[in-house]
N, C-alpha and C positions, 0 to 999 in steps of 0.2 A: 629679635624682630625678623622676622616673614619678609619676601618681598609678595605682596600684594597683587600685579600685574607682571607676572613673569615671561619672560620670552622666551618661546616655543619654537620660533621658525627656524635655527639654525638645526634644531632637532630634529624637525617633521622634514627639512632639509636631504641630513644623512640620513633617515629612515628610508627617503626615497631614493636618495643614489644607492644604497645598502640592497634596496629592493633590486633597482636597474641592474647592477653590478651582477647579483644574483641568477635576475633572468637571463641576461646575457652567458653566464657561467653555462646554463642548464641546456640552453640552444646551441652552443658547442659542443657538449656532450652528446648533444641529440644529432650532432651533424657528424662527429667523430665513430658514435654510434651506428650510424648509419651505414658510414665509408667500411666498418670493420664488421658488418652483416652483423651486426648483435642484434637481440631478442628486444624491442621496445616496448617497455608497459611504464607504469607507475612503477614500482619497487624499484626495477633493474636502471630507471633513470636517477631516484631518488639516492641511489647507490654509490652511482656512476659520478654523480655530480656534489655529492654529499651534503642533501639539501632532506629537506623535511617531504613529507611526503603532501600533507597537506599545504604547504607554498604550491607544491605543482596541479593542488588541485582549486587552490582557489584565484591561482593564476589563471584567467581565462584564454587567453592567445597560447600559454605552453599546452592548456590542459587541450584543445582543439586540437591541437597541432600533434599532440602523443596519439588522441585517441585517432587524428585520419590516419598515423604509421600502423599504431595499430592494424584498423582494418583491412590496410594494404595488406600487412605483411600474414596474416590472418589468408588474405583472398590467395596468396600464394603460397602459403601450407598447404592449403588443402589443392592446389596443382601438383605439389613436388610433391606429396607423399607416396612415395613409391619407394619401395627394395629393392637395390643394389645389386643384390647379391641372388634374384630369385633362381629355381632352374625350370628347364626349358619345357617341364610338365607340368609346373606349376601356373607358367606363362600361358600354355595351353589351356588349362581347365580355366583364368582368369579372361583369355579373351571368349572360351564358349559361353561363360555364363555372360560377359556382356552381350555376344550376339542373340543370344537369347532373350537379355531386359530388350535391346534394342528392335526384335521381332514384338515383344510384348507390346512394348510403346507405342510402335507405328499402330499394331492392331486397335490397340485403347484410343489413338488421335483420330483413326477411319472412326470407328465406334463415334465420335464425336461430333466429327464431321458428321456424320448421319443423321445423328440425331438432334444437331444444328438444324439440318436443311431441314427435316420434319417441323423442326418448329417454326420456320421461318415460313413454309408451304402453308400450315395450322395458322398461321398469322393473315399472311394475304390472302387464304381464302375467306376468312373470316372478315376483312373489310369490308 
């Protein structure tokens, strides 16, 4: 015989501390991670912490929290990427061709400016 009316909550219990336990685990690595400038994504946490990779993704507070380092760390690759080791003719032809974009720009913003005001003139005469 069966038991009929079985008791679940000491299970659904440790399922939940098992979970807590878990996420807690995964947000020290992310903060460990952090302190020791490592690479933050899915994979390289799921690694770090030796967790599944979908736990981190159907965790909503870890998965938020991966993707804002993410973008942080994302928005400051693309500042740091520079070479070290350039030399000083290389440096040279990298800053002419920015003063160059930087001539182009300004010209392309006047351009705009311009033909801002044009439209703006084409509007109030037209009221």
């Amino acid at each position: 015989m069966s038991n009929k009316n079985p008791s679940t909550t000491r299970i659904v219990e440790l399922a939940k501390q098992k979970s807590f336990n878990t996420e807690k685990k995964v947000l020290d690595t992310i903060k460990s991670m952090i302190k020791n400038k490592k690479v933050i994504n899915y994979n390289t946490v799921a690694k770090e912490s030796t967790v599944s990779k979908s736990f981190l993704y159907k965790n909503t507070s870890i998965r938020k929290k991966i993707d804002m380092i993410r973008n942080e760390q994302a928005d400051l690759k693309n500042v740091t990427n520079h070479k070290g080791n350039t030399s000083d003719k290389s440096k040279d032809v990298i800053i002419e061709s920015l003063k160059f974009k930087i001539e182009r720009l300004e010209k392309e913003k006047q351009e705009l400016k311009d033909a801002l005001a044009a439209k703006y003139n084409d509007f109030y005469n037209n009221l």
